[in-house]
C-alpha positions in Angstrom: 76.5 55.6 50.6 74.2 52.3 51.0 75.1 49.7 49.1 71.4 48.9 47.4 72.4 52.7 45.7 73.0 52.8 42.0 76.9 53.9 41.1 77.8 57.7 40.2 79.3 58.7 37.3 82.2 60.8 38.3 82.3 62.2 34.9 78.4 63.3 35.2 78.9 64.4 38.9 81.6 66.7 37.3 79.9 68.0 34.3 76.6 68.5 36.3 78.5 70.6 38.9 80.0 72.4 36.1 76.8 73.1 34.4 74.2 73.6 36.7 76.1 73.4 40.2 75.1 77.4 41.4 71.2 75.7 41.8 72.9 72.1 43.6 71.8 69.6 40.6 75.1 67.8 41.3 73.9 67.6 45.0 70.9 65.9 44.1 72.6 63.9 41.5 75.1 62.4 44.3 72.8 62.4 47.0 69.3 62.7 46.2 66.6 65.0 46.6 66.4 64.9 50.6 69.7 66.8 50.3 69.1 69.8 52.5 72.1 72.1 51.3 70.9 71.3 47.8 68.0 72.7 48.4 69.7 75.7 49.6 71.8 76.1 46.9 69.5 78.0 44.4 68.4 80.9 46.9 71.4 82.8 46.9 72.0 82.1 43.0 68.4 83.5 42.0 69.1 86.8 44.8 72.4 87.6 42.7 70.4 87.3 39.4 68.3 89.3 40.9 70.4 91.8 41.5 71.6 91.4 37.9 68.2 92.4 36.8 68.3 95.1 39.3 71.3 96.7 37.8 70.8 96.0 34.1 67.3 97.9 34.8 68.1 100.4 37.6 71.2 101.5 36.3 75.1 101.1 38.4 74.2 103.3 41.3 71.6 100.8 42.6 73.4 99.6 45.9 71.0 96.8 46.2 72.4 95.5 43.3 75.5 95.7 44.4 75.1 93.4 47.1 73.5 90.7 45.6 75.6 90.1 42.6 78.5 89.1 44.4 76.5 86.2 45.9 75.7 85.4 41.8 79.3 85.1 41.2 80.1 83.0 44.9 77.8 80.4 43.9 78.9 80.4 40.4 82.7 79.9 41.9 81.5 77.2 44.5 80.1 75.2 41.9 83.2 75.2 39.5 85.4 73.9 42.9 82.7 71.3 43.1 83.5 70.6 39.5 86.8 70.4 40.0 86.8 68.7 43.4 84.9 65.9 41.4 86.9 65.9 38.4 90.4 65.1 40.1 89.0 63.0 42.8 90.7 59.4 42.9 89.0 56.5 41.2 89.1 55.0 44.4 88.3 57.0 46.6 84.9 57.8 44.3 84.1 54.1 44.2 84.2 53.9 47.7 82.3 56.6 48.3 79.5 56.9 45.0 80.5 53.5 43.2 78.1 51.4 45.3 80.3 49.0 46.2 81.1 47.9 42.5 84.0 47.9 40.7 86.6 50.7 40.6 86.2 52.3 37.1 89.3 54.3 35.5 88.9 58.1 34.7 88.8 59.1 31.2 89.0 62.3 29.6 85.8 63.4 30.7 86.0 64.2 34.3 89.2 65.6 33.5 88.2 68.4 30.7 85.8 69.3 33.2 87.6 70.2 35.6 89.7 72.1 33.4 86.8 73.9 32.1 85.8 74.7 35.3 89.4 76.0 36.5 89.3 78.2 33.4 85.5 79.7 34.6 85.5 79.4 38.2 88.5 81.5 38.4 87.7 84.3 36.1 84.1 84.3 37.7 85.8 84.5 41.2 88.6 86.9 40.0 85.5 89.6 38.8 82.9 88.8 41.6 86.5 90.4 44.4 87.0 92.8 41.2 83.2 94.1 41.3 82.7 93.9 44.8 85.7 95.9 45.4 85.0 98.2 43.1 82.0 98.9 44.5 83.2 99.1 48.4 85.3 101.4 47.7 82.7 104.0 45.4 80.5 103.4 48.3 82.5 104.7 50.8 83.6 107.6 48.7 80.0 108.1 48.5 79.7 108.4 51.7 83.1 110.6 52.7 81.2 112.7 49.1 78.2 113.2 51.7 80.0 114.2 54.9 81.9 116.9 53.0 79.4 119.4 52.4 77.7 119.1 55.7 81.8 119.7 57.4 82.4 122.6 55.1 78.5 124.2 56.1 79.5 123.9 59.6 82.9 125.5 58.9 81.2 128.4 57.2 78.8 128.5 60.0 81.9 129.1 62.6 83.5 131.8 61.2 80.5 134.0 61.3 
């Protein structure tokens, strides 16, 4: 970080993250709008909402669907360990890095309830994006074990006449 650069608020940086880290705001907050993975950041978030709308109007056996929501709930999880990342980084180590060479300012509770709050969601987001994409897996490759069945048994039937 240059030293002309105006400080970061750690507790913003967190709380940004929190809120809107799946479409890198807290990227551009920290490093501005010539952040390049920033920029990348909202592609996959808007291709699992996608899929979201996919399912909610196509119904469960969409498989489309099923391979973009995970990316939704990735995202979602990357941005909470941003959050958190953020939250219980040393004062500092921020200041050194986003305080613009100015003083070192002490956390309060607001980086840190962030990063609690994040804990709290990225982890249940992350525990039901491996629950769903599991889930899925494996009814797809019942699916397909579903399909090879019948065409076994027909050439079975076929043999023995």
């Amino acid at each position: 970080m240059n030293a002309t650069a105006s400080p970061k608020s750690k507790t913003l940086a967190t709380w940004i993250a929190l809120l809107g880290g799946s479409l890198g705001l807290h990227r551009f907050y920290l490093h501005g709008l010539r952040d390049v993975p920033g920029w990348l950041m909202p592609w996959p978030t808007l291709a699992g909402l996608a899929g979201v709308v996919r399912m909610r109007n196509l119904g469960q056996d969409d498989t489309v669907a099923w391979l973009l929501i995970p990316l939704l709930g990735l995202m979602l999880s990357q941005a909470m360990l941003a959050a958190i990342v953020y939250g219980l980084t040393p004062d500092e180590k921020w200041a050194a890095r986003f305080g613009a060479g100015g003083t070192v300012r002490p956390t309060t509770w607001g980086p840190v309830l962030g990063a609690i709050t994040a804990l709290l969601l990225g982890g249940g987001v992350l525990m039901g994006t491996l629950a769903f994409g599991g889930q899925k897996f494996f009814e797809y490759q019942q699916l397909q074990q579903q399909q090879q069945q019948p065409a076994a048994s027909a050439g079975a039937a076929e043999g023995q006449r």
